[in-house]
ZAMARGU-4260 file (C-alpha; in steps of 0.2 Angstrom, whole numbers, plus 5000, padded with zeros to 4 digits):
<rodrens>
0) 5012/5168/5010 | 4994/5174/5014 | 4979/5166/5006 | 4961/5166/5007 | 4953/5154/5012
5) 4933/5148/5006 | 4920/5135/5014 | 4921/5118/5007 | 4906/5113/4995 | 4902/5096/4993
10) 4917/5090/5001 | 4928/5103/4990 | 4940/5116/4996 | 4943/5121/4976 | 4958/5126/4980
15) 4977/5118/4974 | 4994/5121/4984 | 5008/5121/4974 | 5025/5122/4983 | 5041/5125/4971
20) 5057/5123/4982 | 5069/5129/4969 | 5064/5144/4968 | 5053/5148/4985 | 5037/5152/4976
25) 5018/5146/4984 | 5005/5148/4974 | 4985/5145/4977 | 4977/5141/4964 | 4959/5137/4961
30) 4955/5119/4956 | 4948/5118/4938 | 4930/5111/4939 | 4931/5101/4925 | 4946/5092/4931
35) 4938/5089/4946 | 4923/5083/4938 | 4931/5072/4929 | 4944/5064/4940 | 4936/5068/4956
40) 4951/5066/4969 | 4961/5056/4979 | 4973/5045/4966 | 4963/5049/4952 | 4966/5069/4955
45) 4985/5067/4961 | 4988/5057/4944 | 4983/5068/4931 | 4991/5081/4941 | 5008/5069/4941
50) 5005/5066/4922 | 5003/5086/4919 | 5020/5087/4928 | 5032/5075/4917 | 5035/5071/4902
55) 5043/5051/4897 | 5060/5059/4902 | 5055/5064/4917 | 5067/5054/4931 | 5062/5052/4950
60) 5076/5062/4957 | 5072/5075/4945 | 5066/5093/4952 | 5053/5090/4940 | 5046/5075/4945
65) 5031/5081/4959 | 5027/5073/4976 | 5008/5076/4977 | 4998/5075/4994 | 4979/5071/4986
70) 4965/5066/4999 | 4947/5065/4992 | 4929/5074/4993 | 4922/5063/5008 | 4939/5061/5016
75) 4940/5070/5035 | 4920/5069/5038 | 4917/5058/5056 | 4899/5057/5052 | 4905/5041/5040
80) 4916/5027/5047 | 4933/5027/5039 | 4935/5045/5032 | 4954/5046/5036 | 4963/5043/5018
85) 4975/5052/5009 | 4985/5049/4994 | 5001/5052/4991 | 5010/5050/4973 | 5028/5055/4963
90) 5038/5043/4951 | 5044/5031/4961 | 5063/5029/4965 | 5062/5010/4966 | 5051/5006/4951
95) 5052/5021/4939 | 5033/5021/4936 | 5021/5031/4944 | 5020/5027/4962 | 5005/5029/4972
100) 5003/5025/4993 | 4987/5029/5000 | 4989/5033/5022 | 4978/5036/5039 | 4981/5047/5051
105) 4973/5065/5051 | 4984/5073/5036 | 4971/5072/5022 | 4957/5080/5032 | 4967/5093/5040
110) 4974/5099/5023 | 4957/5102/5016 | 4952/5109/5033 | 4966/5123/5028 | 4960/5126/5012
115) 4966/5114/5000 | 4962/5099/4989 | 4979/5095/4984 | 4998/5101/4989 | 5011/5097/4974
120) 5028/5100/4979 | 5040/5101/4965 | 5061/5106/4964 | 5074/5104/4978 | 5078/5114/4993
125) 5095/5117/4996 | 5094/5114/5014 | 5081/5104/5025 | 5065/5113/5025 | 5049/5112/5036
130) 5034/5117/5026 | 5017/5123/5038 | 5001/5126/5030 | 4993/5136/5045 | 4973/5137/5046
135) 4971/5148/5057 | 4981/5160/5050 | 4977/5157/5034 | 4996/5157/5031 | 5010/5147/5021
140) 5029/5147/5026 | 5044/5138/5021 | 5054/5135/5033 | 5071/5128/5041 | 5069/5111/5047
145) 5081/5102/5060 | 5091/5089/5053 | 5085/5075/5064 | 5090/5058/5058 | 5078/5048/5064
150) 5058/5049/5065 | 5053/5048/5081 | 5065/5062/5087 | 5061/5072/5076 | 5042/5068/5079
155) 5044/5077/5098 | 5055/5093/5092 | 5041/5098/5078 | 5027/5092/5093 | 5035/5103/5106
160) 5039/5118/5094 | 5020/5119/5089 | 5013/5117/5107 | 5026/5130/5115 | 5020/5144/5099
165) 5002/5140/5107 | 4993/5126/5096 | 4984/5113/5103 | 4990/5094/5100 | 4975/5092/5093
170) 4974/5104/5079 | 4994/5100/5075 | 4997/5086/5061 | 5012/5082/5049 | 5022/5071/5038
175) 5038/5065/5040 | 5051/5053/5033 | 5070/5047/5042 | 5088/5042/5037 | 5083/5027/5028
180) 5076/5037/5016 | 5087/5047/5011 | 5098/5028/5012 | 5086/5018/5002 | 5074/5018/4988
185) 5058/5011/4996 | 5058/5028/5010 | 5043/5028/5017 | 5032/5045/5024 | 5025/5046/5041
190) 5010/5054/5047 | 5008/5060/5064 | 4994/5064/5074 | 4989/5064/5091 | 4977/5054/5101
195) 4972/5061/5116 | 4961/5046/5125 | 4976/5033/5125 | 4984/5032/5142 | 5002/5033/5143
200) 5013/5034/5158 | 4999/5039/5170 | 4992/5053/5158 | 4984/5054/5143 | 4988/5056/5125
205) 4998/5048/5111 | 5007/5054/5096 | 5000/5042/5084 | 5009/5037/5065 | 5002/5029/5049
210) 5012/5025/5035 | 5013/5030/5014 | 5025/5016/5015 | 5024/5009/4997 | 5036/5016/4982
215) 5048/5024/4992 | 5038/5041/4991 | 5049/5045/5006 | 5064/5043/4995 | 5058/5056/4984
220) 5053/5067/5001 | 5068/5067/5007 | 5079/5069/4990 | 5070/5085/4989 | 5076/5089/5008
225) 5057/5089/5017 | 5059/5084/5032 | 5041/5089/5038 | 5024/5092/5032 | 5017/5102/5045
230) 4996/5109/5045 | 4987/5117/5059 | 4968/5118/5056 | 4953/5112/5065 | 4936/5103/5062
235) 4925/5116/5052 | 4912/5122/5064 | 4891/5126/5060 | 4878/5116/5051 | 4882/5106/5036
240) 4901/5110/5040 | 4907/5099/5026 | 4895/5107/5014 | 4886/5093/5009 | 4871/5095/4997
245) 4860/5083/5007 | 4866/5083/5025 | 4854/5073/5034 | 4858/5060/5019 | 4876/5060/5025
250) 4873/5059/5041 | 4860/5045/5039 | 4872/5034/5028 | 4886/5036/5043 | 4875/5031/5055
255) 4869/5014/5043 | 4887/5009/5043 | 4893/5010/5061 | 4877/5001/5066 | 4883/4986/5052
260) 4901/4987/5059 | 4899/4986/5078 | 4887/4971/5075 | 4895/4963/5064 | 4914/4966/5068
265) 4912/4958/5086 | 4903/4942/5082 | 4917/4940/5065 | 4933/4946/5062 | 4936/4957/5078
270) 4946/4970/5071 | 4942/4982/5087 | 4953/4969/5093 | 4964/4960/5082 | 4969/4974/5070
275) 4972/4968/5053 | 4983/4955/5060 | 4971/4943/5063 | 4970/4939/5045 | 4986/4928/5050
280) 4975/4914/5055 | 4963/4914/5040 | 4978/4914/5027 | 4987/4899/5038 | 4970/4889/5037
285) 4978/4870/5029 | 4965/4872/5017 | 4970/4889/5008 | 4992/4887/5014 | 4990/4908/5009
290) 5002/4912/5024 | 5021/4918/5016 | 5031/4904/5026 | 5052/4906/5023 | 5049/4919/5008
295) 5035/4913/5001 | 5040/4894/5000 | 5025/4888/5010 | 5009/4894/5013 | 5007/4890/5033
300) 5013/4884/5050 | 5007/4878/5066 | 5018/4890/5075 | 5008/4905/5068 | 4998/4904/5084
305) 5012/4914/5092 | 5010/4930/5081 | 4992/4929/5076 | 4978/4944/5079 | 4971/4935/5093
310) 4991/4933/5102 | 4992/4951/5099 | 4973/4957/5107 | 4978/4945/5122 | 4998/4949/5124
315) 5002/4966/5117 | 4989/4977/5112 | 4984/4991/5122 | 4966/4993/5120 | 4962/5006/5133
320) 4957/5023/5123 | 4953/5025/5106 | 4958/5013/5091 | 4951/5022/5078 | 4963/5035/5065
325) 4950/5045/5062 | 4934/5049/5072 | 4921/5044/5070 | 4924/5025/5065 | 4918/5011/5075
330) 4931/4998/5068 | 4944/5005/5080 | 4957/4993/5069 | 4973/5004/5072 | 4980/4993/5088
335) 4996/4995/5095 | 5006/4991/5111 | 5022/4995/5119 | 5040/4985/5120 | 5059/4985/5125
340) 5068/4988/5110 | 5085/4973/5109 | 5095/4985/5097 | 5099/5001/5090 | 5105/5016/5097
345) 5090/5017/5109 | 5090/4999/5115 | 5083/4993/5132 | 5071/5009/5130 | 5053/5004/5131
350) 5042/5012/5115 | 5025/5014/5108 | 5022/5003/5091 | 5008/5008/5084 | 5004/4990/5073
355) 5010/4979/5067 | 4997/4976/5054 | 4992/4960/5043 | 5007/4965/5031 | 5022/4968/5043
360) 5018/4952/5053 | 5015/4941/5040 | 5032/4949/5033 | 5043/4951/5049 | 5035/4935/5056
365) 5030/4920/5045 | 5040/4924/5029 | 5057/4926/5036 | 5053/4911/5049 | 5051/4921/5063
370) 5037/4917/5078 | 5040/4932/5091 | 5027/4945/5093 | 5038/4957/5100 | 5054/4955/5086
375) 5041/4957/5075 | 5035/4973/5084 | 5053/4979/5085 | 5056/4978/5068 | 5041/4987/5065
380) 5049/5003/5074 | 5065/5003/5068 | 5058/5003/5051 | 5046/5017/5056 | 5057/5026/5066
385) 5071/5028/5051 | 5057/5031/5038 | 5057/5013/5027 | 5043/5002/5022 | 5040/4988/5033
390) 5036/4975/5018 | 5048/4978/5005 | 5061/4977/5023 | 5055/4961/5026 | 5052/4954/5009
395) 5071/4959/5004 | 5077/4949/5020 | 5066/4935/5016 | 5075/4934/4998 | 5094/4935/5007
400) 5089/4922/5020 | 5083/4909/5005 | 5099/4915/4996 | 5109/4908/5010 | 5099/4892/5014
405) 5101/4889/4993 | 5121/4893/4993 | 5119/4911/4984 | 5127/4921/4998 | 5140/4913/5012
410) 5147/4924/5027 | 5161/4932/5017 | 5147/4940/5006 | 5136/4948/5022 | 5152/4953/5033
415) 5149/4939/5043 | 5131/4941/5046 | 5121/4926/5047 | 5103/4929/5038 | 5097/4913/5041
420) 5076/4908/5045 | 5074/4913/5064 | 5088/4924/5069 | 5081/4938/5077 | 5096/4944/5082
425) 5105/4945/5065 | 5090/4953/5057 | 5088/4965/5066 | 5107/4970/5065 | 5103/4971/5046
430) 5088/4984/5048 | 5101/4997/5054 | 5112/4992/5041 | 5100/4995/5029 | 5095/5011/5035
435) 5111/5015/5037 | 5120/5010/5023 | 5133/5001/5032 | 5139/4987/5022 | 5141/4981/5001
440) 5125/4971/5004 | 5113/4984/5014 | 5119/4995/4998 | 5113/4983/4987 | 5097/4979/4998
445) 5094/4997/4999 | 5094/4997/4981 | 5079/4986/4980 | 5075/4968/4974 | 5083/4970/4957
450) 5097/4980/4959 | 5100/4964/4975 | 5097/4951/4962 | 5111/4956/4953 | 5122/4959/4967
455) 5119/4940/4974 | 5123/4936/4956 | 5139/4944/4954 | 5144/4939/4970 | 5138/4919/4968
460) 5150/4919/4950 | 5164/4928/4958 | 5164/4911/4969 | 5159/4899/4956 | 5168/4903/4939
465) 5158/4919/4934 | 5142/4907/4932 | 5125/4920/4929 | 5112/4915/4944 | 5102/4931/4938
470) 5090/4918/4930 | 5087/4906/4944 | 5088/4921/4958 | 5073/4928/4949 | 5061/4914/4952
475) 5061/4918/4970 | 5065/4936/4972 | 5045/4940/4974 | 5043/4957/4964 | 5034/4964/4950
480) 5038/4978/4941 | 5052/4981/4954 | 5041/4982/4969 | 5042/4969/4982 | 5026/4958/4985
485) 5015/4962/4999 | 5012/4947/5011 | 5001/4935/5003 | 5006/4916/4995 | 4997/4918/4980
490) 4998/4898/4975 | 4980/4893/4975 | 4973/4910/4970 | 4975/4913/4951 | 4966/4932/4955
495) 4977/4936/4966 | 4993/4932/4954 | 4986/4941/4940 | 4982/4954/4952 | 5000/4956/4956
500) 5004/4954/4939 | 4992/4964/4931 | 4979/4973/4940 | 4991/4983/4952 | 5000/4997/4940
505) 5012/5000/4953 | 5020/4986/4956 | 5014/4970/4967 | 5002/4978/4979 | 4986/4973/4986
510) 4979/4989/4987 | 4969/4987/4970 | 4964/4971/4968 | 4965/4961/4985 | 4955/4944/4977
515) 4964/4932/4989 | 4952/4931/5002 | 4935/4929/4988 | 4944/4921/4977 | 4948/4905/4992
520) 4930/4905/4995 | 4924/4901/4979 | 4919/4917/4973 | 4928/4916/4955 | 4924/4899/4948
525) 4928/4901/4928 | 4942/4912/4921 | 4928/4925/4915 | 4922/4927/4934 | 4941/4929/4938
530) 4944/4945/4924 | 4930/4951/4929 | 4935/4952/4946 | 4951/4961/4942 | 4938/4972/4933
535) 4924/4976/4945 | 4934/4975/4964 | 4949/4988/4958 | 4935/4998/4953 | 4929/4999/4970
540) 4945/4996/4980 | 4954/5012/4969 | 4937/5021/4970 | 4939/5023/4990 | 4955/5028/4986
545) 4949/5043/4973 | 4935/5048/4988 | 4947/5048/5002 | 4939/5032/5012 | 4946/5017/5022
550) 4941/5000/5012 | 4942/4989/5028 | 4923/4996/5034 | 4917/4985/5017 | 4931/4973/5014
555) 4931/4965/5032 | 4915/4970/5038 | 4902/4957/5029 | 4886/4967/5029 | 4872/4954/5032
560) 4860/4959/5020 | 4873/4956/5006 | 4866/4940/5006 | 4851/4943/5000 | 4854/4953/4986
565) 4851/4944/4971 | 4859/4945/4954 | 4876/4952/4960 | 4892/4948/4967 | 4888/4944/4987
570) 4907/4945/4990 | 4907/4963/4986 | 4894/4967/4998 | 4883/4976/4988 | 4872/4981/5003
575) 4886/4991/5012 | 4892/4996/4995 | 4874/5005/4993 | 4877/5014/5009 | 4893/5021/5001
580) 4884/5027/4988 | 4871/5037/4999 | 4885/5045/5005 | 4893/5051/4991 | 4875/5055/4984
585) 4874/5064/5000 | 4886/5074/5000 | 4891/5075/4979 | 4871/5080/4974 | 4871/5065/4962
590) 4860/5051/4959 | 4870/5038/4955 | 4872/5019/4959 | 4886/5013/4967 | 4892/5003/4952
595) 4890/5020/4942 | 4901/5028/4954 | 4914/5018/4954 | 4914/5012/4936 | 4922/5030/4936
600) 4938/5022/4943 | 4941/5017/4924 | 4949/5033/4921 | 4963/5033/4933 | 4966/5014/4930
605) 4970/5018/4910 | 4978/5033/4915 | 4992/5025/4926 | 4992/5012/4913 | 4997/5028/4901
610) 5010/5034/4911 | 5017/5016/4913 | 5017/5017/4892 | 5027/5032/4893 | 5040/5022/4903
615) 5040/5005/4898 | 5035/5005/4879 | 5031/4992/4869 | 5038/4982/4883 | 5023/4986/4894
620) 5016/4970/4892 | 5031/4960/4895 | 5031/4968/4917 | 5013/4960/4918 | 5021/4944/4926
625) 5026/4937/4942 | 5042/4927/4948 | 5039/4906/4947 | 5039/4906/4966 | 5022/4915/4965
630) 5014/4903/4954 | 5019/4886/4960 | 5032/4876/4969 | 5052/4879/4960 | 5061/4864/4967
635) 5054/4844/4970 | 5055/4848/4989 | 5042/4860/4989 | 5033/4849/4977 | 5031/4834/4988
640) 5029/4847/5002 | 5011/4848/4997 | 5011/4833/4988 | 4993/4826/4990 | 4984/4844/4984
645) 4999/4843/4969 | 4994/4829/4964 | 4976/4830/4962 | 4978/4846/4951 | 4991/4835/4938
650) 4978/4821/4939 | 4966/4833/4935 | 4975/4839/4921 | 4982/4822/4912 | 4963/4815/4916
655) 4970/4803/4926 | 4963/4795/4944 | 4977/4799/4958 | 4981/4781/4959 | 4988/4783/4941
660) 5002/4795/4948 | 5012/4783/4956 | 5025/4780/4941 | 5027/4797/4938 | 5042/4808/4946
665) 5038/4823/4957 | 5050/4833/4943 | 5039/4829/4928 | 5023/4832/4938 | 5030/4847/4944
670) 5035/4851/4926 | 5015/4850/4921 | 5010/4859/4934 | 5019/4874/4932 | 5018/4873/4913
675) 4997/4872/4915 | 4998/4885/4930 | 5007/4898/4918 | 4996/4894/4901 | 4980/4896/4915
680) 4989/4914/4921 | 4994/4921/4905 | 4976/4917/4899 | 4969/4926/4912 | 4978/4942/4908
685) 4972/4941/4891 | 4958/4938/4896 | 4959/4954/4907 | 4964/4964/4894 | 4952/4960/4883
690) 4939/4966/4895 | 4949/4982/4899 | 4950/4986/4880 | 4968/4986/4880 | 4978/4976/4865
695) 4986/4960/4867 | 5002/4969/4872 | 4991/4978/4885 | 4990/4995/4879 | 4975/5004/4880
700) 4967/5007/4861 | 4964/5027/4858 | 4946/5021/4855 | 4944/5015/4876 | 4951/5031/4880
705) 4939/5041/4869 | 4925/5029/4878 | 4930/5032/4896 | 4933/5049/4892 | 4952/5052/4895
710) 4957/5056/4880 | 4956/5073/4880 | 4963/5074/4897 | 4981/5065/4890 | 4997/5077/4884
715) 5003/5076/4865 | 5016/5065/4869 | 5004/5051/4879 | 4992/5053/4864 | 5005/5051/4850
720) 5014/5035/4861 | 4996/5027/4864 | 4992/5029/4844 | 5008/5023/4838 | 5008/5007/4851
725) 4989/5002/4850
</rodrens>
């Protein structure tokens, strides 16, 4: 199909791609300017479009059920650091809520380059389909797609087709997903790009990937038999290229944030450097014990040292060429380096690994007792290369390797494989099985964590009298709503629980309130500064995510000027949050504060809480928790592990000097702990809800939807569910 193609206006295409694989059709349509007003783009835009699509009976692996591609309006401008976002969003396969994964690479831009704001794909193909959204031709096809199992193979035959028809690396990007997709329900969606300053092999140029790796969007992808995302466009050309109302604004806002992060970024965290792996030394400190250790049991480890940022920047990473995934950004985070693979079909081959970052360490590393850089590189690969995500992999395997140190599983139960803390060999074994579906317990794994909880159960009572472990396997399966924890030990955070909990709709991920890091410092003191944390830093952190922008330029770049800006939250960093506002100011026409802007971000947050309604019910409130391991210690062991810190809370809490805790037991200390631990978390949700306007079940009142504005915006059946409820 031919379309017509317009210049972008405040960072706009205007135009929607819809895709409709039953029947063939494409269809261009212009984006409503209300709509956009309203829900200005990225997650925001891709939700209401997802909640337009559905209905409460709506099923992931229904043809109904839309995978949505939504970058934002300052996404792909290289005048600003950090440009590179794109979301992507369907019902999620392993939670049955909305999922939502934001993702680097070039895909985001390059689509809006073409002509588009959004691409919705809907129905099933009956054969594996490749679909190119070409720019220069101004052209949309759908077409067959080679059925190549596995990611990075497939990677080279889309590459070489599109250079041998005449396109340049450069202008080529695309999506894909693998076998363990199509094999799992946490699939995960590749994006491809090529980086032509890296030197490989005497030459230069690298195909480079990022991932949508949370909620099993790949799943969905490849139920619906995509095998690729393919666009070919190029950078818009001319003066004010991105049609910005202020140019010079824009320009000047890009150039304030570069200066902060190459001044700041050597002399702190080193990210050009370390990547985000270099967070493993600040979650290990003694003092914070944040670092996931054996699933999440303790918090860190002196032999971290071995897969820490600074063993990567020093051993692994190749640092020659640019780091950046998206030009333009003088963070440069996206490391990576090259390994011998151990396994798998393509073992004793050496490959690029572009990562791992802070969550796939942390996950292949510390929290299944691992302390090899280049295991945890491999893994990384496989996981990549068969299109799965990297933390629920790792998290999963960390829940089998406590259930065998605790009894749950024996040999007979894993065909003789041995998931035990530290063995490489056997973990690796059990990536492929996964991917692969190979045995009753990859099934079950590939399943996810609930559907393995209950296979570990039926098989413990098969052994043991048909006794239920569902219970007791639930304290340390780390999940929430279905969705595996990402890689922090949340003990001595109580933000960062309820942000698993509560804050993050999807399902326990960091991407909306990631409060860890503050919250360690002493930025929350009272339970009020805590809500309204979970308030104020999703606004922002799901405001990038709406725009189309990278958070690590603000999160891990500490502007110093923050500091003296009075009145406010310095752990914010208000300074560099100013300089986003100038941009978007820039390039938007507006005048508007940066808490202004991203007060905005209150739309989508009640609106995903909506569709969560419309699955969940008058049980919403009842999925706002996390597992006992999340909490506090489970067991007297891990009690007395961190006995001294332990005990100073329970004194604390009876009003008793340590001294005075001699004559009582680690059990019944343990007991008060946790019961004061979960009265002090199920407080702060309230607490939270409260100051979002939602009930005490957690469910947003018609009148906060009025207030915000959504109202309006909801279908009949999401207004009549939200009445009845509230």
């Amino acid at each position: 199909m031919k379309f017509t193609k317009s210049k972008l206006i405040h960072g706009y295409a205007n135009r929607t791609l819809s895709v409709d694989l039953g029947s063939g059709t494409v269809t261009v349509s212009n984006l409503d300017s209300e709509v956009r007003d309203y829900f200005i783009g990225g997650r925001s835009l891709g939700l209401y479009l997802l909640h337009r699509r559905i209905t409460s009976q709506t099923a992931p692996f229904d043809p109904e059920n839309p995978l949505i591609f939504s970058p934002g309006p300052l996404g792909g401008i290289p005048q600003f650091p950090g440009t590179s976002k794109c979301m992507a969003l369907a019902l999620s396969p392993l939670t049955g809520i909305p999922g939502v994964s934001n993702f680097g690479g070039h895909f985001g831009a390059y689509l809006k380059y073409a002509g588009f704001d959004v691409l919705e794909i809907t129905g099933k193909s009956k054969k594996d389909v490749m679909i190119v959204i070409n720019g220069f031709r101004d052209e949309i096809t759908i077409t067959d797609a080679p059925s190549i199992g596995q990611v990075f193979d497939l990677e080279k035959e889309i590459a070489d087709r599109f250079v041998q028809a005449g396109y340049d690396k450069k202008d080529i990007v695309f999506l894909t997903t693998g076998i363990g997709a199509a094999n799992t329900l946490f699939g995960c969606i590749n994006s491809h790009y090529f980086e032509p300053t890296k030197p490989v092999d005497g030459a230069r140029g690298i195909w480079r990937v990022k991932q949508a790796g949370r909620t099993g969007l790949g799943t969905v992808m490849m139920d619906k038999k995509i095998r690729a995302v393919v666009v070919l466009a190029e950078y818009p050309k001319g003066t004010n290229p991105y049609g910005a109302a202020d140019w010079e604004k824009v320009k000047k806002a890009g150039s304030k944030l570069n200066s902060v992060v190459r001044e700041v970024d050597p002399v702190s965290l080193k990210m050009h450097r370390k990547g985000s792996a270099g967070l493993i030394a600040f979650m290990n400190k003694d003092e914070y014990q944040s670092l996931p250790v054996n699933n999440y049991q303790l918090g860190s480890d002196p032999r971290s040292q071995n897969i820490t940022g600074k063993y990567y920047a020093e051993h692994l990473f190749e640092h020659r060429g640019m780091d950046g995934c998206f030009p333009g950004c003088t963070l440069r985070c996206t490391k990576g380096g090259r390994v011998t693979l151990k396994s798998g079909e393509k073992k004793g081959r050496k490959v690029w690994v572009d990562g791992p970052e802070y969550e796939t360490a942390a996950g292949f590393g510390s929290n299944m007792g691992m302390w090899n850089a280049e295991f945890i590189m491999e893994a990384n690969w496989h996981c990549d290369d068969y299109g799965i995500d990297t933390i629920t992999v790792s998290v999963i395997i960390a829940f089998i390797m406590e259930c065998f140190q605790r009894g749950y599983l024996v040999r007979e139960d894993t065909d003789g494989l041995e998931l035990t803390w530290g063995n490489e060999e056997a973990s690796l074994r059990f990536i492929h099985q996964i991917a692969r579906q190979e045995t009753g317990l990859a099934k079950a794994a590939g399943r996810g964590m609930l559907a393995l909880i209950e296979w570990v159960s039926e098989q413990y009572g098969r052994r043991n009298g048909h006794v239920n472990a569902r219970e007791d396997l639930l304290k340390f399966a780390m999940q929430a709503k279905g969705l595996p924890f990402s890689l922090y030990r949340t003990h001595r955070s109580l933000s960062m629980q309820a942000s698993y909990a509560v804050a993050s709709d999807i399902g326990a991920h960091h991407a909306a309130a990631w409060l860890i890091k503050a919250d360690l410092l002493g930025a929350f003191p009272t339970l009020q500064d805590k809500a309204r944390a979970l308030i104020t830093y999703p606004r922002v952190r799901l405001g990038n995510d709406n725009l189309g922008l990278c958070k690590l330029p603000w999160v891990d770049v500490f502007n110093p000027e923050s500091e003296k800006v009075a009145n406010t939250d310095k752990y914010i960093n208000p300074a560099s949050q100013q300089i986003y506002a100038d941009f978007y100011n820039g390039m938007l026409g507006t005048d508007m504060t940066w808490e202004k802007i991203y007060e905005q971000t209150d739309r989508d947050i009640n609106l995903q809480r909506v569709m969560n309604i419309m699955v969940f019910g008058r049980d919403t409130g009842s999925h706002d928790w996390t597992p006992d391991r999340a909490i506090g210690p489970i067991d007297d062991q891990l009690y007395d592990a961190e006995k001294e810190y332990h005990d100073r809370e329970v004194s604390r809490y009876l009003g008793k000097s340590p001294a005075d805790m001699n004559g009582i037991s680690s059990a019944e200390k343990r007991e008060i702990l946790m019961k004061h631990r979960k009265e002090q978390l199920n407080n702060l949700i309230q607490t939270y809800y409260r100051e979002r306007g939602w009930n005490a079940s957690g469910i947003p009142t018609p009148d906060t939807l009025r207030r915000v504005g959504l109202w309006n915006f909801l279908n009949k059946e999401a207004r009549a569910r939200i009445a009845e409820l509230a």
